[in-house]
N, C-alpha and C positions, 0 to 999 in steps of 0.2 A: 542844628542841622537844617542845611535849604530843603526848600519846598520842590519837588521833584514827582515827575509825571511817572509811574510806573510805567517797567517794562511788559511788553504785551503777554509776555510768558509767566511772569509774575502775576499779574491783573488775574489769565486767565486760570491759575492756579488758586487764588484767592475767592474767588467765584466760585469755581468748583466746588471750595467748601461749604457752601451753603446747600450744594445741590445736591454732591456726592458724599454722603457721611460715613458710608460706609458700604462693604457689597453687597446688602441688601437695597442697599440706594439705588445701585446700577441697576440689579435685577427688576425692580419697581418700574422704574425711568423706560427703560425696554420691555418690557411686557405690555406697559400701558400702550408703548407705541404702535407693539402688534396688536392691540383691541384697537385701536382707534384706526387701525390698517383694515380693519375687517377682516383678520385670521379667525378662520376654525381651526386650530391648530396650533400650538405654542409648545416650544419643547424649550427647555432650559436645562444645561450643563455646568455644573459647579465642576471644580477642582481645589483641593486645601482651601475650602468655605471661600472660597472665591478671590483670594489673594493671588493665585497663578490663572486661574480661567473661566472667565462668564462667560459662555454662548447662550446665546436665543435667537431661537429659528423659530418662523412661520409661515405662513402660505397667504400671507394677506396680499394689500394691491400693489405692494413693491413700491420703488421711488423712481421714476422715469431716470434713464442716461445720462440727459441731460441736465440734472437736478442734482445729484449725486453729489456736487462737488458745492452746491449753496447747503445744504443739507448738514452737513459737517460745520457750516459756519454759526458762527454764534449770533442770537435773537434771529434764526431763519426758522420762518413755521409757514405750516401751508392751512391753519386752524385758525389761524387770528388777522385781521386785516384792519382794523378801524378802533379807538377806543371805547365804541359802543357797545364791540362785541364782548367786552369785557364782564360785561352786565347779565352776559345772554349764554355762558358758555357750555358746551354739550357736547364738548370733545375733552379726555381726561390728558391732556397732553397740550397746552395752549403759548407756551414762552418761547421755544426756541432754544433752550440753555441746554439741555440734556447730555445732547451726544458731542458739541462742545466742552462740556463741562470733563466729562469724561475719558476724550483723547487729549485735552492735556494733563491729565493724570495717570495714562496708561499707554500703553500700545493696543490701537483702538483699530479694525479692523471691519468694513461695512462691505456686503457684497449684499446685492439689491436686484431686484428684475421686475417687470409687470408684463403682464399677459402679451402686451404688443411688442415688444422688445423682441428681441431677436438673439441678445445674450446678454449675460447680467455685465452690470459694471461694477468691479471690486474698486475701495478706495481704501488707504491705510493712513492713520495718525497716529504720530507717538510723540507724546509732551508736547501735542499743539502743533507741531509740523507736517504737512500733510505730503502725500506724496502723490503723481500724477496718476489719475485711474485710469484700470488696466478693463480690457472685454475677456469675460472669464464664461466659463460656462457651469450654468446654475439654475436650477429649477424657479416657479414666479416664485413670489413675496420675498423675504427681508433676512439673514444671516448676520447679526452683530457678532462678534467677537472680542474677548477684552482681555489680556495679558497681564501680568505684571501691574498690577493696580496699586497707585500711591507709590510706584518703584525712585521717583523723583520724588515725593512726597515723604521722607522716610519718619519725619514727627505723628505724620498722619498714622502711618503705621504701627508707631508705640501704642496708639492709643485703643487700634483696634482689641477687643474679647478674644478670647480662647477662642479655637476654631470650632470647639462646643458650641458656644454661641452665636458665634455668628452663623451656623450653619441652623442653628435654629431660628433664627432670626427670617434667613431665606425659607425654610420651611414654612413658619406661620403667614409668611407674605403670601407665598402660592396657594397655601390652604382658602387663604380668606378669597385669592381673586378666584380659584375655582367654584368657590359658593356662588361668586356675584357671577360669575359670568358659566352654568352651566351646559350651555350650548355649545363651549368651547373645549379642545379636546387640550387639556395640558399635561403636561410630563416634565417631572423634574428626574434629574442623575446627579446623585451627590459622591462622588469621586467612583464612579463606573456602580453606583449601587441606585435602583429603582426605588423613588424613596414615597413618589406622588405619582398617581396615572388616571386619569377620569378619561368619562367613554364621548364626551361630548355630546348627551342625548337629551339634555334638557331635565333631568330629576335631580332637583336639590338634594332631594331625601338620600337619591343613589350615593350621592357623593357623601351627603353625614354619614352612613353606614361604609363607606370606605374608610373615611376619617376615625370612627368612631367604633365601628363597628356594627354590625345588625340588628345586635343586642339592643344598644342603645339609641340607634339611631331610630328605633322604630317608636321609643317613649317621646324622643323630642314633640314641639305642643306647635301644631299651625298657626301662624297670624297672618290676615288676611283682612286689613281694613282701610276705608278710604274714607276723605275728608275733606271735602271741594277739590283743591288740585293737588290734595298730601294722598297718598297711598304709601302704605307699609305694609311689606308681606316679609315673609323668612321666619326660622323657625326658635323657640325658646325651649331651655329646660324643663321639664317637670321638679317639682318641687322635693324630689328624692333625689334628684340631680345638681350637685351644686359644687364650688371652689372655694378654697379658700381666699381667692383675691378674684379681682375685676378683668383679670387682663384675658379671658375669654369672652367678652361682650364687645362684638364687633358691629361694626356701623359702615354702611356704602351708602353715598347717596348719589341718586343719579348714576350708579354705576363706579363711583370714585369711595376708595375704601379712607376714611376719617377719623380723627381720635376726637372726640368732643367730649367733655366731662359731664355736658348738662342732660346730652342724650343717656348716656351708661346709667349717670344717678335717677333719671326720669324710668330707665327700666330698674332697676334696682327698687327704686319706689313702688313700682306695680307689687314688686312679690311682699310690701311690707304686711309683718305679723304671720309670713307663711313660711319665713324660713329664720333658721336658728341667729345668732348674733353673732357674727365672724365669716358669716357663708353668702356665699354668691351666684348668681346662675350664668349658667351658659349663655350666649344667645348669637346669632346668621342675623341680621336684620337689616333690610334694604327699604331706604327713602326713597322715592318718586316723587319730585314736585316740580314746577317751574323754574328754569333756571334762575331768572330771575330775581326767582326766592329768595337765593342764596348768592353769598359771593364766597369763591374760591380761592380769590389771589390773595391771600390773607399771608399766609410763608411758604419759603421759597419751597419745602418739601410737597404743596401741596395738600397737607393730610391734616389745615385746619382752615374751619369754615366759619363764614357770622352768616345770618338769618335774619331775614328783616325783619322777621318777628320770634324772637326764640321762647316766649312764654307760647306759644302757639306750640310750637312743635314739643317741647315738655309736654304739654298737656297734654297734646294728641298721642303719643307715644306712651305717655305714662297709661292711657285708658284703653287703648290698644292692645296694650302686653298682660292689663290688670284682666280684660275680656276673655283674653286668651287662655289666662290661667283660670279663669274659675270657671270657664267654660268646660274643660278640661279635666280640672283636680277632683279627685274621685272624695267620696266622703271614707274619714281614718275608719278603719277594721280596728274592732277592740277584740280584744283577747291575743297577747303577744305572747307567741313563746317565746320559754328560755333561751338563754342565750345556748349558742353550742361547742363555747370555750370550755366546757365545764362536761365535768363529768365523774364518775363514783369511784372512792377511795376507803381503804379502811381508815378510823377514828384515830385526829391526832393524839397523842400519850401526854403529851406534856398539856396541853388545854384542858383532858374532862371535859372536853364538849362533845358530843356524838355527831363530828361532821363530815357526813356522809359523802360530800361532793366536794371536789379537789380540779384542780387545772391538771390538764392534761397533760402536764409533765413539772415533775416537781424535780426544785436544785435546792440544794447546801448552802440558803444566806443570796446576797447578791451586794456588787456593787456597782453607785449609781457614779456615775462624771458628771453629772448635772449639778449645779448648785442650787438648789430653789432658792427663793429666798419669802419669808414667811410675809403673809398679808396684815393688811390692819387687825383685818379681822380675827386672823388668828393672834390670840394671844400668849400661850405660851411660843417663846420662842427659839426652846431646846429641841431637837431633829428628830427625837423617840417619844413615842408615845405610850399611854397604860394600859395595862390589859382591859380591854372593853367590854362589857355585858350588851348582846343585843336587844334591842327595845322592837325595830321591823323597820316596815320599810312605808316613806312617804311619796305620793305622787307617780311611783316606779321611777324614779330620780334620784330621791336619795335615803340613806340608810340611816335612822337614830341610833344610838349607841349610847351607853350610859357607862360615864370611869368614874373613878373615885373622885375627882373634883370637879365632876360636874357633869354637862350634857354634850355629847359631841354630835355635828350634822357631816355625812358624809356623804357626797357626789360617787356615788358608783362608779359612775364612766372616768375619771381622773384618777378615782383610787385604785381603778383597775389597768389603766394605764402604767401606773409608779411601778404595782409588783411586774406587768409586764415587761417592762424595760428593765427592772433592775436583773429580772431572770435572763431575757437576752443578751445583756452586758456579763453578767455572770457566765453565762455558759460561753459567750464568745473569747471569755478571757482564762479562762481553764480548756479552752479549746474542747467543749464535751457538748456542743451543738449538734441534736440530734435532727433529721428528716426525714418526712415522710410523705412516702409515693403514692401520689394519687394515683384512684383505680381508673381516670382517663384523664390523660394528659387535657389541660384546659387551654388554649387558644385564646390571645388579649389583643384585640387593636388596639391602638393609640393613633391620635392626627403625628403626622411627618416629625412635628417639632418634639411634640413631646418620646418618640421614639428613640430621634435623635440624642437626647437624655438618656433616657434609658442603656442606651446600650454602651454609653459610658461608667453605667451603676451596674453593670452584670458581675463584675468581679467582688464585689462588696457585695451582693446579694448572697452570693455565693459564701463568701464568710458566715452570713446567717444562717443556715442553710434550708437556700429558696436553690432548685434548680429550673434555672432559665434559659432558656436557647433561642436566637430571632430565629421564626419562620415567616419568612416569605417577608415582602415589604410592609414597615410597619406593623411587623405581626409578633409577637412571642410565644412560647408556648412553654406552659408552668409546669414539670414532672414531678415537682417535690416540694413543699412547704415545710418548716420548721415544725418540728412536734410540737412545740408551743400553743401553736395556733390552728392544733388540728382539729377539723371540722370549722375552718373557717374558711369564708371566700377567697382564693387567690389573687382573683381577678382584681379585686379591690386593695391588695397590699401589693401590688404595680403600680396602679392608676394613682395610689398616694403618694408614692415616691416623687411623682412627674409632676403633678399637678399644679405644686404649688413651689416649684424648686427650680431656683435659677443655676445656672450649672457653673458661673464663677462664683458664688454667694459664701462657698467655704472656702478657706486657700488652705485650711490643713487637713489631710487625708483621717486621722483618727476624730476632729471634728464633725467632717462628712459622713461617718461610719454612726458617729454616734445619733447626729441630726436624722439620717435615714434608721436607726432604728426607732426614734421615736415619733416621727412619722407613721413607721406599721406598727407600733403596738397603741395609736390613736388608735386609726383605723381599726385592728383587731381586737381595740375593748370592746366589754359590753357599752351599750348606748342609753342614755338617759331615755325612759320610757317605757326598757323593757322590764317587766317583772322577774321578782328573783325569789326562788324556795327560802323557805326559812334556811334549809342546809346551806344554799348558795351565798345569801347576806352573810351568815356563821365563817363559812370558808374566806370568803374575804375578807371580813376583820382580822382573823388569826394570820392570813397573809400581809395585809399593809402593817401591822404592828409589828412583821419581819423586818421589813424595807428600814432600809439605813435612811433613807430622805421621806418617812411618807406623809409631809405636810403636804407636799405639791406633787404635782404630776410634774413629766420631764420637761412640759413648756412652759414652768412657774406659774401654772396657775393652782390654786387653793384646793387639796382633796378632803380640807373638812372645815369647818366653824366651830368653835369652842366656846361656849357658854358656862361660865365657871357658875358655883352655886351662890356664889357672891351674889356675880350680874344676876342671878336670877330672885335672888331674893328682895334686891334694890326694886328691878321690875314689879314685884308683888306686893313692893311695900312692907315686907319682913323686916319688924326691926329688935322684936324680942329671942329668945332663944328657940330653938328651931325643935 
């Protein structure tokens, strides 16, 4: 095949993809433009997660008349002049690609004004063709509009997420720019619903407690520290607060929001030894240093940086967030009550044991869809186990039990997991799920994204029987919890569902049903730590010795150690008759 110059529609198609990856791309690209416009003010308009319509409006300084029509062209920026400024930059917007990139991928529409103008100039591009602008009439600052995105593109378009996703996607992007930039008043509409709304007044905190909620936003831990020309402030979780993955630890620097792997591990290091093994914190956190510092042209997304010194900035932020937290972290309260899953039953018949405490709703057997699959450690590796004799309990973690061949260790929290799920699969499959009405309806924020989730999991909630309803934006409100789990927190068997759950991640419906059940019956065991009555340890053996799987909990991890008397007399050097 000869060697051939591409066509400029082509070229500017090929480009795009670097720039434009998808509608959260657009949405980025334009927002930045109205911060670095000097807008108070940013409203964003989704339609079907932004495949039919991005608008962003602001009230910054607009693009003069005259200008309008370079503005649209590709490598035109009014941010960068010299290769020097390269070194020094302090505008989150510096190449020129953007709004190029984007009207050759869409039907691309700009209506523009500034204060001296006299009327705005609208200009339109679709697939890179631009058409001659018109004087329209338009309040100051800047109105993008964007149509039909990747409608030329249509590979682009296979590849796009479910509109779940990508609608979360744009969510977490405006969540994170409203942290960084709180003086600015933003507003997102995701297909005519209010999804995001900040007052533009300057409190971070205000907006974690819109995000988050009141509740929670008011435990987040201040950081507030400087370091020659490093300064970091924004705020971190408390050590009761935490995720099962990273992807809530955000980083701005200078104002420009980043993914850096060494900054996240550097905070993550701070909370080492204070948080569980699998768990992660929250964290807002904003870099200030000299531009200089850093360079940004690193990829075309913008959103990775080098450092001319990055063991500097590790260490400074790892000591920063480590200050922050122990400044903060209260000393543990001993004496934990019981748990309040639990509660008084007459003596089962068939055990002979007098146990007095029972779950809160008892079923006929259960069956589990999980397949555990047994650990090293465990050695037997048949799925039922023997009737156990309790010994107590170690640590407030986990429970001795003594069988006939030997000594078993058992994790409370795992093995209280297994009978939990296997009862809610049980009862959801004899359709005999019972619930129960709380005596005040409970009220749950969540940030944009994770709502957006949510309110695709209402109908499966509902199969468990949780009654859920959204109030108000980002808001829910809980009337009903599963008898299962009564007298337990609501608010917490939502927040697990979202937290850590990508919403294309299952493609089959009874998969998802089963994955969100064992997600709330984590969350709703009891927890390593807390102390258990004798009746309570009693109750739960007689119950896991029920469970058709109860080597493992429903995430395959181990809900006991077996120590035959074998291994234990090898251990002690027993080698005559016992």
């Amino acid at each position: 095949m000869p060697i051939k110059i591409l066509s400029p529609e082509l070229a500017s198609q090929i480009a795009a993809g670097e720039v434009v990856e998808r509608p959260a791309s657009v949405v980025k690209e334009l927002v930045e433009n109205s911060l670095d416009a000097g807008a108070t003010s940013v409203s964003v308009i989704i339609e079907e997660a932004g495949r039919r319509v991005i608008e962003v409006a602001d009230d910054g300084y607009g693009i003069p008349a005259d200008e309008v029509v370079l503005a649209v062209e590709r490598h035109a920026t009014s941010k960068l002049h010299s290769a020097d400024e390269l070194f020094s930059i302090g505008t989150l917007g510096f190449r020129g690609e953007a709004l190029a990139s984007i009207g050759s991928v869409a039907r691309f529409t700009l209506t523009s004004r500034t204060e001296d103008d006299e009327a705005a100039t609208r200009m339109i591009v679709e697939g890179g063709i631009s058409t001659p602008p018109q004087q329209v009439g338009a309040p100051s600052g800047t109105v993008v509009r964007v149509e039909n995105l990747f409608y030329n593109v249509p590979a682009r378009l296979k590849f796009l997420k479910a509109d779940t996703t990508e609608r979360r996607r744009i969510d977490a992007l405006l969540t994170r720019y409203a942290l960084a930039y709180p003086g600015v008043r933003f507003k997102l509409v995701q297909n005519g619903q209010a999804k995001l709304q900040t007052s533009g007044n300057g409190d971070r905190r205000a907006i974690l407690a819109t995000l988050y909620g009141v509740d929670v936003a008011k435990d987040f831990l201040e950081v507030n520290a400087a370091e020659d020309d490093i300064r970091l402030t924004g705020f971190i979780s408390p050590t009761s607060l935490t995720r099962s993955n990273r992807r809530e630890i955000t980083f701005f620097i200078n104002g420009r929001w980043v993914q850096d792997i060494s900054l996240s591990t550097a905070t993550i290091k701070a909370y080492h030894t204070l948080l569980m093994v699998g768990r992660y914190p929250l964290a807002a956190l904003f870099l200030d240093l000299e531009p200089a510092s850093v360079d940004v042209n690193v990829h075309p997304t913008k959103a990775e940086v080098r450092f001319r010194d990055p063991s500097q900035m590790f260490s400074f932020v790892q000591r920063s967030v480590r200050k922050a937290i122990l400044a903060y972290t209260p000393v543990p309260q001993m004496g934990i009550a019981p748990p309040a899953l639990w509660t008084e039953k007459p003596a089962r018949q068939s055990s002979g044991v007098d146990a007095a405490w029972q779950f809160a709703q008892e079923t006929d057997g259960g069956r589990s869809t999980v397949n555990g699959q047994d650990t090293p450690e465990t050695l037997n590796s048949i799925p039922t186990i023997p009737l156990l004799r309790l010994v107590g309990q170690i640590g407030s973690v986990y429970i001795i039990a003594e069988g006939p061949d030997g000594l078993y260790l058992i994790d409370q929290h795992a093995a209280h997991e297994r009978v939990l799920f296997e009862r809610l699969l049980a009862q959801r499959e004899a359709n005999t799920i019972s619930s129960q009405k709380l005596l005040e309806p409970e009220v749950v924020h969540l940030p944009p994204a994770q709502a957006t989730l949510l309110e695709g999991q209402l109908a499966i909630l509902q199969k468990f029987g949780f009654e859920v309803e959204a109030f108000g934006p980002n808001a829910f409100q809980v009337r009903a919890i599963p008898t299962l789990f009564t007298g337990a927190n609501p608010a917490a068997a939502l927040r697990v569902l979202v937290e850590d759950f990508e919403g294309d991640e299952t493609p089959l419906q009874e998969k998802l049903e089963d994955k969100i059940a064992a997600r709330v019956c984590k969350r709703m065991a009891v927890k390593g730590g807390q102390t258990l009555s004798t009746a309570e340890q009693e109750s739960l053996l007689r119950d896991l010795e029920n469970c058709e799987s109860p080597r493992t909990c429903p995430h395959g991890r181990p809900t006991m150690i077996h120590l035959s008397v074998d291994m234990l007399e090898k251990q002690f050097g027993r080698t005559g008759p016992r």
